[in-house]
C-alpha positions in Angstrom: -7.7 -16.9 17.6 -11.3 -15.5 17.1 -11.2 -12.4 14.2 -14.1 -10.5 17.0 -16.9 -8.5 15.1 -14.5 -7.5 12.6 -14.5 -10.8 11.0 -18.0 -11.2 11.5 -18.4 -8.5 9.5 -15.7 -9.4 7.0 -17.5 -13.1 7.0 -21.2 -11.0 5.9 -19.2 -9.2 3.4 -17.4 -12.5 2.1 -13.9 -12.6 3.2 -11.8 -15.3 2.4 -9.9 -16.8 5.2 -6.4 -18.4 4.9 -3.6 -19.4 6.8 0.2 -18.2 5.6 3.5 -19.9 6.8 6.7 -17.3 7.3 9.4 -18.9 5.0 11.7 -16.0 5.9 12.3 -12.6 6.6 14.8 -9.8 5.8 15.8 -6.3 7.4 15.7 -3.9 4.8 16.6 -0.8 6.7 16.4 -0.1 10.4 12.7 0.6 10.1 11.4 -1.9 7.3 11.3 -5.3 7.2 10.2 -7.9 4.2 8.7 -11.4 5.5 8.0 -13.6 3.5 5.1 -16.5 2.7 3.7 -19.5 1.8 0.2 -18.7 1.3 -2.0 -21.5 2.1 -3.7 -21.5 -1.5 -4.7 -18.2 -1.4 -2.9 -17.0 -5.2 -4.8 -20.4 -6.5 -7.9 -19.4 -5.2 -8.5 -15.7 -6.0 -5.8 -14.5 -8.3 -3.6 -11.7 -8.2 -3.9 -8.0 -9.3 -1.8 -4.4 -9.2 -1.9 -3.6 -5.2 -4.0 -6.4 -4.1 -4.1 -6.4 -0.2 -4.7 -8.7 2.9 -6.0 -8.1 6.1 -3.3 -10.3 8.7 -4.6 -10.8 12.3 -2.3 -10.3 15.3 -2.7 -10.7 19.0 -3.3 -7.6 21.0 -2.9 -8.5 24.2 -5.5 -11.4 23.9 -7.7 -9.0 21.5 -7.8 -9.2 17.4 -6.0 -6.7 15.7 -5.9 -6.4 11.8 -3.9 -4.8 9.6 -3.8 -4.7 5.8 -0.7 -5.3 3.6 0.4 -5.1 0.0 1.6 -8.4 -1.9 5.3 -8.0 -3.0 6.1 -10.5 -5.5 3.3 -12.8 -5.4 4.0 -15.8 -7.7 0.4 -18.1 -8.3 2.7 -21.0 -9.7 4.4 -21.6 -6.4 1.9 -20.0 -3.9 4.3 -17.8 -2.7 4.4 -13.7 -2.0 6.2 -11.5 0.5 4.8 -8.4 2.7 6.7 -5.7 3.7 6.7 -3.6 7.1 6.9 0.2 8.5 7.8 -0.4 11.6 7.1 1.5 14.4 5.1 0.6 18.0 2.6 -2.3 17.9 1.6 -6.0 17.5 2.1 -5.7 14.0 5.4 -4.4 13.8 6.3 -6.1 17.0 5.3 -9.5 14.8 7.2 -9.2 12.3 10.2 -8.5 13.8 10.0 -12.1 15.4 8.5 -13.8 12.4 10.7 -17.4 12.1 10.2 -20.1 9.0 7.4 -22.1 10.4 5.6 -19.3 12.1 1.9 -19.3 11.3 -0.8 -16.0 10.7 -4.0 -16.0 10.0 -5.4 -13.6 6.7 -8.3 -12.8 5.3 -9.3 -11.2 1.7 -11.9 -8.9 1.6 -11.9 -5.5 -0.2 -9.0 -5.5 -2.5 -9.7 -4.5 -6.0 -8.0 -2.4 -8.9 -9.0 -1.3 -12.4 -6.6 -0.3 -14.6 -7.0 3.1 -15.8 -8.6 3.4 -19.4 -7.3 5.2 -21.3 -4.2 5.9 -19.6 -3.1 8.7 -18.6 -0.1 10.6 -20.3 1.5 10.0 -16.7 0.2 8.2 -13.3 0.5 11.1 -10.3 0.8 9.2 -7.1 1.2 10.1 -3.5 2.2 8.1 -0.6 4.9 7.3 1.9 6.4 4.1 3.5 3.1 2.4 4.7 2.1 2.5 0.9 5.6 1.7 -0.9 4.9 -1.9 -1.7 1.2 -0.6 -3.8 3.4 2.0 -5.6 6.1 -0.4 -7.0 3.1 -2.4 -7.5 1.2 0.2 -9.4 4.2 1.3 -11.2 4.3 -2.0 -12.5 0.8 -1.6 -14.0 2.3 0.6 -17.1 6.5 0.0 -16.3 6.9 2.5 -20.1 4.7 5.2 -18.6 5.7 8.5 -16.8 5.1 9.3 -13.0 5.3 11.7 -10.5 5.8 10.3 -7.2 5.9 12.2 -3.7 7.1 10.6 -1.1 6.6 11.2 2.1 9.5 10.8 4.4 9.6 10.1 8.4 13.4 9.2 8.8 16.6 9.7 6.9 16.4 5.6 6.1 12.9 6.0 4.1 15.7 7.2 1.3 17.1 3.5 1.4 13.4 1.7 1.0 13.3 -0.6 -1.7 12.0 1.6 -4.5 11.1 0.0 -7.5 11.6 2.8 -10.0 13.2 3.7 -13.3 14.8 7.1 -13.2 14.4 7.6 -16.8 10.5 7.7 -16.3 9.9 8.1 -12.7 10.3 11.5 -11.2 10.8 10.3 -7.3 10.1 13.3 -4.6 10.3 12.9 -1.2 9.3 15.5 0.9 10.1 15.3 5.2 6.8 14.9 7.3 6.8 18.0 8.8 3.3 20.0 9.8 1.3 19.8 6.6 4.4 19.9 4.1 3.3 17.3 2.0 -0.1 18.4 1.7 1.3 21.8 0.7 3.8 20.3 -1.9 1.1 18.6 -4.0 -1.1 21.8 -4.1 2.1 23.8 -5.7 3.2 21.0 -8.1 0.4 18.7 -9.0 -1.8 21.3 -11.1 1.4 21.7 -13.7 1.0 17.8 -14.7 -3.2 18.7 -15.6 -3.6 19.8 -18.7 -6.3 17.4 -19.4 -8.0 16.6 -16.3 -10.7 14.3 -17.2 -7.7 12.2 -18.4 -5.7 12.3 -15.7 -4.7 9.2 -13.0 -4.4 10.5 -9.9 -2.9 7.6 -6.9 -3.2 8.5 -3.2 -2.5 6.5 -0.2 -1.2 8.1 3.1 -2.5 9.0 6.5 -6.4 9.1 6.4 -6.2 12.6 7.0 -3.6 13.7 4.3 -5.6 11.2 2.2 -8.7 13.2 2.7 -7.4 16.4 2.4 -5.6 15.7 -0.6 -8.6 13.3 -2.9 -10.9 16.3 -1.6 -8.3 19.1 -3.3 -7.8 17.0 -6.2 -11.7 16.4 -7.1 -13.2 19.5 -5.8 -10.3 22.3 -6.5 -8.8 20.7 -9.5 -12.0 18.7 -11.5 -10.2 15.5 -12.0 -13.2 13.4 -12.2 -13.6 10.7 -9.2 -13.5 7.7 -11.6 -10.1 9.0 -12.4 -8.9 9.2 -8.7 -8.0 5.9 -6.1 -7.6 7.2 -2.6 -7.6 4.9 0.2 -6.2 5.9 4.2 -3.4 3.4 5.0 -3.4 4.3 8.6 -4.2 7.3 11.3 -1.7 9.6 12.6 -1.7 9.4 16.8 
């Protein structure tokens, strides 16, 4: 399957293509689902760091779609990682739900890149909901001794079940129902109390582009965390 002029683009910029094999796949809950890969060289070839992401192409009807996904557990020494799935209407959902050992998909790395925060902060303040769950536990991982706030954004009574990597001794885990701009409105009460210092604050974001926006915008302009300080990055638009 051609990639369109979205991989002509992603060729200009570099991307790296591969080719993963499904080796398996799991139902977490109703709504998300863990697949798993081989990963055709790709761990050998470029490494692995905290959220790193790949862009997977899927078939919409006879069109290129892509989509990009958090590695969960990638492993270099056997070429192996897994990606996990909101599901909800569409070729990628609709995918993965069908995914069988054997089954083939085409990826390309282009754009993934994290820098661990130096110094750290006193504790990592991080924002996101399902679509970003596998770069939280990932993130989390980053500093597994240090504090964090997380917010959660919650679509269905399920999200509650996802597979949330946290230690409840350090990790202060609150979801919050998506509902109008709740979530949005929840950060602006709460976050300030965790900025005493906010040049040396970590601030994580990753939800809807427009809750994404409206939040890094709040947080830089309203509240002076510095934008070296802040990593915001729209997972996906709300219809």
């Amino acid at each position: 399957m051609g990639h369109g002029w979205e991989g002509v683009m992603l060729k200009l910029f570099r991307g790296k293509d591969f080719v993963l094999t499904v080796t398996g796949a799991e139902q977490v809950t109703d709504r998300y689902r863990r697949v798993h890969f081989t990963d055709g060289g790709l761990l050998a070839a470029l490494g692995v760091h905290p959220t790193m992401w790949v862009r997977l192409w899927f078939d919409n009807a006879g069109k290129p779609h892509q989509r990009a996904y958090t590695l969960v557990d990638p492993d270099v020494a056997t070429g192996t990682f897994s990606l996990e799935f909101a599901l909800h209407d569409g070729c990628a959902s609709d995918w993965s739900r069908k995914a069988e050992p054997g089954d083939t998909i085409e990826a390309t790395v282009q754009g993934t890149g994290f820098e661990v925060p130096d110094p750290l902060p006193e504790r990592m303040l991080v924002i996101g909901d399902p679509a970003s769950l596998p770069a939280i536990n990932s993130l989390l991982a980053v500093a597994p001794k240090l504090p964090a706030t997380i917010w959660f954004e919650t679509s269905h009574d399920t999200d509650r079940e996802l597979p949330f990597r946290i230690d409840p001794g350090r990790h202060d885990l609150r979801t919050i129902p998506r509902n109008d701009n709740q979530l949005v409105e929840d950060v602006k009460a709460n976050l300030p109390a965790f900025l005493e210092d906010p040049a040396g604050a970590f601030v994580w974001i990753a939800c809807d582009t427009a809750t994404t926006r409206a939040l890094t915008s709040y947080v830089v302009k309203e509240l002076a965390v510095p934008k070296h300080r802040v990593k915001a990055l729209g997972y996906w638009r709300a219809a």
